[in-house]
C-alpha positions, 0 to 999 in steps of 0.5 A: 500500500502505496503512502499519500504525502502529509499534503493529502495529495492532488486530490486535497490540493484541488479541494483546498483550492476550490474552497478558496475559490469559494471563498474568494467568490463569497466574498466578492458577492458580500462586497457587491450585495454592501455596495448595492445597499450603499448606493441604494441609501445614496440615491434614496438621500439624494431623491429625498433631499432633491424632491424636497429643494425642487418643492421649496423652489417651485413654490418659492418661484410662484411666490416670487411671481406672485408677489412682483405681479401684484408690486407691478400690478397698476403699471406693468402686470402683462410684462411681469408675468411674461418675464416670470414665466420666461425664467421659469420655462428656462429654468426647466430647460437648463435644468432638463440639460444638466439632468441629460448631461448627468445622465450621460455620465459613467457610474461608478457602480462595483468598482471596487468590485471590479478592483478586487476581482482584478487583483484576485486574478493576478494573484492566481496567476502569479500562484500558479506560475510559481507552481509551475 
């Protein structure tokens, strides 16, 4: 009877192996499922805070308008409302511009991820060329 090295051999090598890979992967799948919460909470804030300052404006804006239609209500009232209403409709569009321009942005979803994944293969690469 032939007796197996204390390593256990090929066959707990490969199984050492793969549950490292295991592991490995287990890992990268906490770090992107923690990643995904935090960009969830992040967003959710900015929506929050977001809807909540466009409110305040608009009704800021139409109390703004409101209040310099009836400053000039005797002499200028058509102009005021004219001009008010052209500040609200390129408001919109410059904020309908940066909204595109936003958007058009790269995210930087799973980055880290990523990151970690790329040095987990250069370090498998450089284990198994010192194995070779």
């Amino acid at each position: 009877m032939t007796t197996l090295p204390p390593g256990g051999g090929l066959l707990a090598s490969l199984r050492r192996l793969l549950s490292t890979a295991l592991t490995m992967v287990q890992t990268r799948f906490e770090l992107i499922a923690a990643e995904l919460e935090e960009e969830k909470l992040r967003l959710l804030g900015i929506l929050a805070y977001g809807a909540v300052a466009v409110l305040l404006f608009c009704a800021g804006l139409v109390f703004l308008a409101i209040f310099l239609t009836l400053l000039w209500w005797d002499s200028h009232r058509l102009l005021v409302v004219g001009i008010c209403t052209l500040m609200f409709l390129a408001g919109s569009a410059i904020a309908l511009r940066l909204a595109q321009r936003q958007s058009r942005t790269d995210s930087r979803l799973f980055a880290a991820s990523l990151a970690e994944l790329k040095q987990d293969q250069e370090a498998l690469r450089a284990h198994l060329k010192d194995n070779q």
